[in-house]
N, C-alpha and C positions, 0 to 999 in steps of 0.2 A: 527422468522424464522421457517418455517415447518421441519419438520422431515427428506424430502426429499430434501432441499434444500442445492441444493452442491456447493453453492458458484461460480461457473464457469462463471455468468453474466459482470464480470466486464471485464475494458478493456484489452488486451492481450490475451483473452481468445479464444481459437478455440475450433473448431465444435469435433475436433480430442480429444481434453481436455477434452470438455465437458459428451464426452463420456464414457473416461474412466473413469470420476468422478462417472457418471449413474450406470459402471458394478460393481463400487468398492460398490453402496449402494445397488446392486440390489436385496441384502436379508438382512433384518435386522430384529434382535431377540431382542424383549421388555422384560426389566426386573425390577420388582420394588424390589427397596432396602426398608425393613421395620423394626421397630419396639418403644422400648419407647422412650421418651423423654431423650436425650442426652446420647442417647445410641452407636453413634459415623456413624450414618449413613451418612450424609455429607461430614466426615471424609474421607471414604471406598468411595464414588464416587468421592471427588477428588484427592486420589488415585491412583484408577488404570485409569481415562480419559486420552484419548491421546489429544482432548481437552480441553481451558479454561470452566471449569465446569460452568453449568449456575445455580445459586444457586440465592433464594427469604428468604434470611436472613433479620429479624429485629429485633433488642435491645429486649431482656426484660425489657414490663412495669411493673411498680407497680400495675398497675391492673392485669396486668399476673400472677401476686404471688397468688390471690386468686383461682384463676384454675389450673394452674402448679404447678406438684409437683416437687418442684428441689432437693428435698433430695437424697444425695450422688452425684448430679452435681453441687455442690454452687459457681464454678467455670465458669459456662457456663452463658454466656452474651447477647447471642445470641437464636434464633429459626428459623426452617423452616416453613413458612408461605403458602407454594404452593407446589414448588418439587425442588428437586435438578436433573438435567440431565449433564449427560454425553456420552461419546463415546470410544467404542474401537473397533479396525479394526482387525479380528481373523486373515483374510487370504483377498485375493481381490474378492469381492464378498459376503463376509459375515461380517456385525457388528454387533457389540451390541448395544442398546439404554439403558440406566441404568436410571430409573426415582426413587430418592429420597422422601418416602412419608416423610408427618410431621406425627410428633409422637405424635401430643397432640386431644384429642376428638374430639374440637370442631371444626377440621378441617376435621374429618373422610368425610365429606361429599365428598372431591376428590376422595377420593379410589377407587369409583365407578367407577368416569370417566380413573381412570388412569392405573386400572389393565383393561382396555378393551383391548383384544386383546395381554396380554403379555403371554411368553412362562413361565413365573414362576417365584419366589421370592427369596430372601437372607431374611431373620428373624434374626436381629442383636441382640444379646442378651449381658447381663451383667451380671454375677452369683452373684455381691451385691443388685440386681435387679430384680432379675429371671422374677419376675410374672406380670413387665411391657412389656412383650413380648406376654403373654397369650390373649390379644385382637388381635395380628396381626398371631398367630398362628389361633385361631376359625376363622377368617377369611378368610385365605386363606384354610381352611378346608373345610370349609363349601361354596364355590365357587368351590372346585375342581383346584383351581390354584396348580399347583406342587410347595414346596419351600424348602428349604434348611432350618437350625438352624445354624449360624455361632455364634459361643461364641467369642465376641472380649476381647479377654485376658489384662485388664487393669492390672497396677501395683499395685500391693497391694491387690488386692481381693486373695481368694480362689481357684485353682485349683479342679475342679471336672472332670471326666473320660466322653465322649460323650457318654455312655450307663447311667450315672450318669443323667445328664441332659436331657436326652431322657424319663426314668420317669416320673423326675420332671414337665417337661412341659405335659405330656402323652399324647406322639406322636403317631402317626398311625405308625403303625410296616412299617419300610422300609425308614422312611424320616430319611434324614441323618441328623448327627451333628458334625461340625466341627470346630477346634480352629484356632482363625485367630487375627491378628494385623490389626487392620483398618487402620494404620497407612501406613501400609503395602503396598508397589504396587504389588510385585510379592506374597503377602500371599493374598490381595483383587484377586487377577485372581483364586487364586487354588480354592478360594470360589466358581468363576464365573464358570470354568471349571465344578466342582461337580454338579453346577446346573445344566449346561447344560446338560452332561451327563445323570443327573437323570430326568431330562423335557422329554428331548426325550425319554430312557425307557417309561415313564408313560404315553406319548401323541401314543406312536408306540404302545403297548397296548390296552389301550383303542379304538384306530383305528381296532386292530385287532378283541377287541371284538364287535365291532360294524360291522363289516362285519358278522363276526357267520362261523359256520364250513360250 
């Protein structure tokens, strides 16, 4: 099903429906949810979607063991093999598209096609983990995508302060970091929200400097 595709085809369906379905998608802001391997990203999209999340889940093989690092997730039975997508409706006329990357290398090769055209990222992070996050940080650094650091607060780890973690990772002065429950549906929006907010800063900006005095 396309991105666009607002279901209105079937039967019962008027021209009158069909429209309002058109003005409800008629802006939609792409967002990828990133970082390491079971780090609770699939989690935090089905979450906060107001639809059934479409997610490309399969088992770990035994062959996966020799590429995956599972340590500190020995509990996780599962991977993303594509993206996990979701939706959320802000207001009528404005949603979100939330596309879920996989965390693991040898899939990096979507990134390409799936941060095309998104307004900026969520950076899911694990502080018993910090430093599987450091490839989806250089990435969207170095593309110029705006993103956010959400620490998703698992049980039993560490507590550090978001200036704490904002070294650690050594962020570019200004990207935010914030603590969240992936679990969370109203703690996955405040995430969503601080993106937004900080995409568009950083997109009205650079428009501005791109005009010149």
């Amino acid at each position: 099903m396309g991105l666009h595709d607002n279901g209105t085809t079937g039967p019962g369906s008027s021209g009158a429906g069909a429209a309002s379905e058109e003005e409800l998608a008629a802006l939609a802001l792409k967002i990828l949810v990133a970082g390491g391997f079971g780090v609770g990203k699939t989690t935090l999209v089905g979450a906060v979607s107001e639809i059934r999340p479409l997610r490309t889940e399969e088992l770990l093989s035994e062959a996966g063991e020799l590429v995956d690092d599972t340590g500190g997730v020995d509990q996780k039975t599962t991977t993303t093999v594509a993206m996990d997508f979701g939706r959320i409706t802000i207001r009528s006329g404005l949603s979100l598209y939330l596309f879920g990357t996989p965390g693991q290398d040898r899939f990096w090769f979507l990134w390409d096609e799936l941060s095309q055209g998104a307004l900026g990222a969520v950076v899911l992070a694990d502080t018993r983990r910090l430093e599987d996050c450091f490839p989806a940080v250089d990435y969207f650094e170095h593309r110029r995508i705006p993103f956010v650091v959400a620490v998703n607060c698992f049980s039993g780890a560490r507590s550090y302060a978001s200036d704490e973690v904002s070294r650690a990772l050594d962020l570019e002065q200004g990207t935010p970091v914030v603590l969240c429950d992936a679990r969370d549906k109203d703690s996955g929006k405040e995430v969503l929200i601080r993106l937004v907010e900080y995409a568009g800063r950083v997109h009205t900006a650079r428009l501005l400097d791109a005009v010149g005095p």
